[in-house]
N, C-alpha and C positions, 0 to 999 in steps of 0.2 A: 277474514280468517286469521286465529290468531297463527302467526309463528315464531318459534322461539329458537334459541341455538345455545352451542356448548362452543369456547373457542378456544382451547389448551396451546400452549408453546408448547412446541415438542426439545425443550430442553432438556426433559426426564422422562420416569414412570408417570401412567395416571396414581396419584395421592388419593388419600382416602379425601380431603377437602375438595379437590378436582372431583371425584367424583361422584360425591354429595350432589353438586354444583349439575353437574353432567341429569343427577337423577331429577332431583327437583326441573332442571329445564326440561328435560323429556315430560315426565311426569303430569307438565302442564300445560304442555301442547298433546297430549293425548287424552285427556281428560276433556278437551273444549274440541277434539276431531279437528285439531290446527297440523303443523307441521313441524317437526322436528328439524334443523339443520346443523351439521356437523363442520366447524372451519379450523380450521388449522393458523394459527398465530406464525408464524415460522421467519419472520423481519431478523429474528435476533439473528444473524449471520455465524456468528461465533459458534453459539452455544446448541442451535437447532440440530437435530442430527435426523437421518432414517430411521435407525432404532430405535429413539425416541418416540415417532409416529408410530411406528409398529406398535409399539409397547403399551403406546397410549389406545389403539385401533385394536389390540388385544383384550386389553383391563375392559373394555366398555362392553365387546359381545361377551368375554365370562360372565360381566354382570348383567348380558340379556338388554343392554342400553343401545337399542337399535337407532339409526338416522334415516329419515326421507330423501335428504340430499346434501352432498357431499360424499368424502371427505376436497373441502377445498381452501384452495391454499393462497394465502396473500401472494407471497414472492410471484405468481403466474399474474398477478394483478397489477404491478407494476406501471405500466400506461396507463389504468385506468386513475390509479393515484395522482399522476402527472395531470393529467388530463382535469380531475375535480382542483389541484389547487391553480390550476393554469386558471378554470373557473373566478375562483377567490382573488386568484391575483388581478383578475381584468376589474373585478367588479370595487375594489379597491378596500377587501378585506384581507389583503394579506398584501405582506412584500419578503423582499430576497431580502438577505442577511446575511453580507462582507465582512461583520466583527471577526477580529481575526480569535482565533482559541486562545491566544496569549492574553489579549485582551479583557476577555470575557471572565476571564481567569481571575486576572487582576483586579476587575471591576467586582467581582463575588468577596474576594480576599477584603476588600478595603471596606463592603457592605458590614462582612462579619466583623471587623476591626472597628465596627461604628455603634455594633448591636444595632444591625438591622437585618431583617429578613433577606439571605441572597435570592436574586432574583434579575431577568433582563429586563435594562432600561432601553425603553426605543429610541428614546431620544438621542442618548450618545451610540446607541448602535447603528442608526441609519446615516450618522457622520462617516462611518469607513464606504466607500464606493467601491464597485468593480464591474467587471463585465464578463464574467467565467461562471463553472458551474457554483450556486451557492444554494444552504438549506432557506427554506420556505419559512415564514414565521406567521403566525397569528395576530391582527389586530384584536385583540381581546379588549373588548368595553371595562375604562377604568372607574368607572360610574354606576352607582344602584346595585340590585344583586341580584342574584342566579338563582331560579329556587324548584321543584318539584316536588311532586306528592309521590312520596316513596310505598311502594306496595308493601313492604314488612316495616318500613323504619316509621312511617307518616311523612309529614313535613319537613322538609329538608331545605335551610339557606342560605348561601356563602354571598359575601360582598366582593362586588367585581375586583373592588382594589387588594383583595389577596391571590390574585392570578395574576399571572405574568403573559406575555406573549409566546405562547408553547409553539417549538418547531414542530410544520405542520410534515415538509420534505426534507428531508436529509439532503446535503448536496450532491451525495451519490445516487437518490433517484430512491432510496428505500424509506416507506413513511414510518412516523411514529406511533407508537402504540393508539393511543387517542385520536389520530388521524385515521388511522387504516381501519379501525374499529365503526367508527361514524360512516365512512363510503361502503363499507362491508354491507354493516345492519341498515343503511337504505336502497343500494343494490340488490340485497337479499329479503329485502320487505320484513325484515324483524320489528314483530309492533311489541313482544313481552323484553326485556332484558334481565335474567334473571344471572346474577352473578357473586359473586362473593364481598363480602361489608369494605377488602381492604379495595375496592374502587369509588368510594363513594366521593369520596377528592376528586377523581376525573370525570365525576359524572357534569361540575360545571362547565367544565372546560366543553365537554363534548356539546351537551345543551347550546353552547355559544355556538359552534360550526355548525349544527342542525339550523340552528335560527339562521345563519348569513346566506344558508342554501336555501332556504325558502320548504323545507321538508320538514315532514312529519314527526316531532320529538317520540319517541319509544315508550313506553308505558316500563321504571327500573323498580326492583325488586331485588334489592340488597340482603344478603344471608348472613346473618354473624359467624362469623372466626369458629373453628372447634378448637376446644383448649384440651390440654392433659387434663385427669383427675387430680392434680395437685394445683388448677389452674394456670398453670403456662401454656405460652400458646405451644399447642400441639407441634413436637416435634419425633423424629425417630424414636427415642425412648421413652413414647408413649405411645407407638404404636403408628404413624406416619411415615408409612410406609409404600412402597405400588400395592395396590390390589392385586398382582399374579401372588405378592408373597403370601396372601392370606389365603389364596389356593391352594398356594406348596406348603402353607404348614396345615390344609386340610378345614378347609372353613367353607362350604357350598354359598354358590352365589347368592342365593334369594333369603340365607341368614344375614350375609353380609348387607344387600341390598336394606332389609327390611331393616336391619340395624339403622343403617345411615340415614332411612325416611326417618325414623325414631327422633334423632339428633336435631333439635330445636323443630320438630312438627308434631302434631298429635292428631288423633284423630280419635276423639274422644281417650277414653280410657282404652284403647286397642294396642296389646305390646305385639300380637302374633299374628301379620295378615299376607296372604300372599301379593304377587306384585301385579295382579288383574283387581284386588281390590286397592288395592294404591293409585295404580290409574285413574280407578272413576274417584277417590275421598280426594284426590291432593288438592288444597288447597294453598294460596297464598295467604290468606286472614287467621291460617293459623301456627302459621311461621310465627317461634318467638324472636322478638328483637332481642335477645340477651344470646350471648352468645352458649354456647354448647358442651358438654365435658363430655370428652372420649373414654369409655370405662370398657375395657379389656376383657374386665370377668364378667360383665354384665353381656357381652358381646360372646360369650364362650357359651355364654348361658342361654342366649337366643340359638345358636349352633346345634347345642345338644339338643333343644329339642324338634328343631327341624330333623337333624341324624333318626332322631326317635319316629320321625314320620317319613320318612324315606324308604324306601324300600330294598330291600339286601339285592336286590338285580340292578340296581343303580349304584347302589352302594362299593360291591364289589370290586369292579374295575378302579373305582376309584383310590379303595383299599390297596387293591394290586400293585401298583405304583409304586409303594412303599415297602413291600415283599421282594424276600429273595426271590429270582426269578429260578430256581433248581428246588426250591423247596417239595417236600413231599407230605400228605397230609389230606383229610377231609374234605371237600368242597367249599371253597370260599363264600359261596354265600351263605350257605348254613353253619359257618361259622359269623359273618356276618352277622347272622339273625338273630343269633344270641348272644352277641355282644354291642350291639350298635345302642342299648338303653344308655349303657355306662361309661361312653365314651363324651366328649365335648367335642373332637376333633374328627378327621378321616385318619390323622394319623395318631392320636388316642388307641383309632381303633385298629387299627395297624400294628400299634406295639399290644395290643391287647389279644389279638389275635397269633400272633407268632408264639403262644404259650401251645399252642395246636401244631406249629412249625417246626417245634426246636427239635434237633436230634438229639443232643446231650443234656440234660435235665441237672442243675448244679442245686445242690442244697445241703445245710450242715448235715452230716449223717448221726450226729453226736445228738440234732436235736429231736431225734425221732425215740422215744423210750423203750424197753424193753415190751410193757406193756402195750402201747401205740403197735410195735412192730408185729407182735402177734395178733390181733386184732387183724391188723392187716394182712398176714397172712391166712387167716381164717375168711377172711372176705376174699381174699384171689381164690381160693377152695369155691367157695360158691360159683363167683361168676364164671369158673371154667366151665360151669355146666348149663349156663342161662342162656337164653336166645338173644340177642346184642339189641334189644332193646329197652328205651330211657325207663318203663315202668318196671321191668324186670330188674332192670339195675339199681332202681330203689326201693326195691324190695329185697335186693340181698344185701344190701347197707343197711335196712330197717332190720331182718335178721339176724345180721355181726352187731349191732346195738343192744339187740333183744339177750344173745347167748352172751354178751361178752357183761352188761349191765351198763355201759359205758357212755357220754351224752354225746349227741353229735357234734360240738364242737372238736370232745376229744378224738373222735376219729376221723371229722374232716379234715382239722390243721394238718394232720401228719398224711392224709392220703391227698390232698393237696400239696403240700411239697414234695413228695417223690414224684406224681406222676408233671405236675406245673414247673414244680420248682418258686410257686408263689405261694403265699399265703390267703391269698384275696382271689377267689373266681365264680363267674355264676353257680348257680345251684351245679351242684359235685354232682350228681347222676347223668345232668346236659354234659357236664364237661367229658367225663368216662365215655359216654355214649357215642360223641364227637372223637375223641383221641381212638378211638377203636379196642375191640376186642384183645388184635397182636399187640398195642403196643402197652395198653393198662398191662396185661398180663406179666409182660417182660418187663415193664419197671418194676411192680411188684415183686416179678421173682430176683432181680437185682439187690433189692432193699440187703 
């Protein structure tokens, strides 16, 4: 059975790169009826926090990125660390490591002073003895090379003599990235590794402690980088950001979602699919090995037209949020329903709609004309006397057009800014029909 995993440091938010990372792993354990598993990285002491978990155990259900098992965590693993390089150290692929840090320090400094790559020598580090607690180190073979068949990259191979002997234990008992990583995915039966291109360096190192334990190498699957549209790699001001923020500024999950699949995958010529048909397409052979640009509007653009197929009873609440909470006015979702075409955002549609909420309506009064104002007083004449419905109300706009001679632009501009206060809104008889009978009346008689 395949299984795959997602395993984020809870240093931050899930990123939109995390959670690319997060979809394509799901993605390809539900497509093959494998299993999904969710680990928590959390070694870094320092930087690890609660809300960071949260936040990250947040981003994943809004984007509907469910786990089979987990959420689980190194730090509670602890013995079991101990325990596999206790393993290593018996069988005579690893030893303890007394270099004192001044040392090691020193020995890097005089590397660089040489032009040569820094790096640990065993040789002079198994000179210092002791007998206390010390970190774990790696015999890593400095002979011949490392190699595997990468799922997105192909062939991939590094010469043993550009690896060092990477600390496997901390001397505090907390393992290394690359250590904890390897015990995790053959504890956890992980046979896919799908993760991001900037691991492709550890992927030798791991390869070696797979081999020394006699277990199952993983089948990796390395995902290029997403960069800005200007080509740098992706940072905040391009948009690298948590995913809750692309919620708060009104972006529904399965645009986002289907966005991110987008980003170095395709599925033939497919820009618009939902995330049951992503389950069964994804594949890894068509992952591109180049890396990805993050385009914004392109991403606004997939938004909108998700909004455009959503439906104003989902929509609403979500609009809500973003509304005074005293406001007075029409039902929200039939205000919803005639404005969700023209929106990109929830909150687009949010300030689009508050033209239905406002109580005081501002606009120059200077640019309303003489003509324009009468016009519009001749149309408040009519609809005092119509049934408050959208066709009756364009039929007495079509008759102020008719008596007056006047085109409709010229009488919608000016009956658009007194009752909106905008210049730009759907068709002017939805928008009247929506603001009600009381209050067209009253702007108009204001004018």
């Amino acid at each position: 059975m395949i299984r795959t995993r997602f395993a984020p440091s809870p240093t931050g938010y899930l990123h939109i790169g995390g959670a690319r990372t997060a979809l394509f792993s799901w993605a390809y354990a539900r497509r093959h009826r494998g299993v999904f598993v969710l680990r928590v990285e959390d070694t870094d002491l320092e930087r690890s926090t609660k809300e960071s978990v949260q936040a990250i155990l947040d981003g994943m259900r809004w984007l509907g990125i469910d786990w089979d098992e987990g959420p689980l965590f190194q730090m509670q693993r602890l013995a079991r660390y101990q325990e596999v390089a206790e393993q290593l150290l018996a069988a005579g692929h690893a030893y303890r490591d007394y270099m004192p840090k001044e040392a090691l320090d020193k020995l890097r400094e005089q590397q660089l002073a040489n032009g040569e790559k820094p790096r640990y020598d065993r040789a002079i580090g198994q000179k210092y003895k002791g007998d206390g607690p010390a970190a774990i180190r790696f015999k890593t073979p400095h002979e011949g090379q490392v190699g595997w068949k990468d799922l997105v990259k192909g062939a991939i191979e590094f010469p043993n003599a550009e690896l060092d002997d990477l600390v496997l234990l901390r001397a505090d008992g907390v393992p290394t990235y690359n250590f904890g990583v390897v015990v995790d995915d053959i504890d956890m039966n992980i046979t896919h590794v799908i993760r991001g291109d900037d691991h492709v360096n550890n992927t030798p190192r791991q390869i070696h402690i797979y081999e020394k334990l006699n277990k199952k190498i993983p089948q990796f699957g390395h995902v290029p980088m997403i960069l800005g549209a200007d080509g740098e790699r992706l940072s905040k001001r391009h948009g690298a950001t948590s995913v809750m923020e692309y919620r708060d500024a009104g972006f529904l999950p399965e645009a986002l979602c289907n966005y991110l699949a987008r980003l170095g995958w395709s599925h033939g010529d497919e820009e618009i699919f939902s995330m049951q048909q992503f389950r069964e397409w994804f594949d890894l052979e068509h992952v591109n090995s180049a890396p990805a640009r993050f385009d914004a509007e392109k991403l606004k653009w997939l938004n909108q037209q998700y909004l455009k197929g959503a439906s104003a009873a989902r929509l609403a609440p979500l609009v809500e949020g973003h509304l005074p909470k005293d406001r007075s006015g029409p039902p929200l979702d039939r205000v919803v329903e005639l404005l969700k075409d023209r929106a990109a955002t929830v909150r687009q549609l949010a300030d689009e709609a508050m033209l239905f909420y406002t109580r005081d309506v501002a606009y120059p009064k200077d640019a309303i004309g003489t003509e324009a104002r009468q016009a519009l007083q001749d149309l408040r004449g009519k609809l005092e006397k119509i049934s408050w419905e959208r066709p009756a109300i364009g039929a007495a706009i079509k008759e102020t057009l008719a008596a007056t001679k006047m085109k409709m632009p010229q009488l919608a501009m000016p009956l658009r800014q007194v009752l909106t206060g905008r210049t730009q809104t759907p068709s002017i008889d939805a928008v009247l029909e929506l603001l009600g009978r009381d209050t067209v009346l009253r702007r108009l008689k204001e004018l």
